[in-house]
C-alpha positions as CSV (number, residue, x, y, z in Angstrom):
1,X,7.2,-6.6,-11.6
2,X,4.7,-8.6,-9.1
3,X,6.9,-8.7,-6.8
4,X,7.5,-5.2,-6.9
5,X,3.9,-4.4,-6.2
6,X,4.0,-6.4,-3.4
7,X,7.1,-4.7,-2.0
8,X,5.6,-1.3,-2.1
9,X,2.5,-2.6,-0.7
10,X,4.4,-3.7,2.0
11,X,6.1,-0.2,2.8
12,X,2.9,1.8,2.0
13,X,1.2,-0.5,4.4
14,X,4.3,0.2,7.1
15,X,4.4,3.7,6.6
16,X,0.7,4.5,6.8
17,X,0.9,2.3,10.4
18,X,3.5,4.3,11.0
19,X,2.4,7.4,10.6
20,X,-1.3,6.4,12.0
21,X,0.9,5.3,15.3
22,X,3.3,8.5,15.6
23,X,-0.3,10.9,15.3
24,X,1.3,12.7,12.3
25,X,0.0,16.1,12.3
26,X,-0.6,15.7,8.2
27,X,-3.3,13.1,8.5
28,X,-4.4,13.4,5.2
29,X,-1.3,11.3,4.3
30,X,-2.0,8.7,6.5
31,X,-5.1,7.9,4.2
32,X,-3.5,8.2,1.2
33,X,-0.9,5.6,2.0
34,X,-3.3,3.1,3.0
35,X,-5.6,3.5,-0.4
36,X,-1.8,3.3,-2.1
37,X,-1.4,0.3,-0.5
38,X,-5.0,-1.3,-1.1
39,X,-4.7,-0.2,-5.1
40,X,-1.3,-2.3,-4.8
41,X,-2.4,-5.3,-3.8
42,X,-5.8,-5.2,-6.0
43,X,-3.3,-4.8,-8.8
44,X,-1.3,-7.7,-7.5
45,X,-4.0,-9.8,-7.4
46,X,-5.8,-8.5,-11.0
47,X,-2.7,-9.3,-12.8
48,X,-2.2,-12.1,-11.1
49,X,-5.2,-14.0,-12.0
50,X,-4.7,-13.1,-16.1
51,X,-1.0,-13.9,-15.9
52,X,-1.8,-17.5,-14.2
């Protein structure tokens, strides 16, 4: 499951780079991805520390 969080932190990251790179005309995405991909990794981390 952690490692599944980390994976589509990973591609929100990549697609919001991608997207910010290629000037995609909906730009509003672009931001969403990136908060996706923050709220991943916090979540990754949160559960992290109570698992461990």
């Amino acid at each position: 499951m952690l490692n599944l969080l980390w994976a589509l932190a990973v591609i929100f990251f990549v697609m919001w780079v991608f997207g910010f790179t290629m000037h995609v005309a909906a730009g509003g995405i672009i931001h969403v991805l990136l908060v996706l991909a923050i709220i991943t990794v916090l979540v990754r981390i949160i559960m992290g520390r109570r698992i461990a």
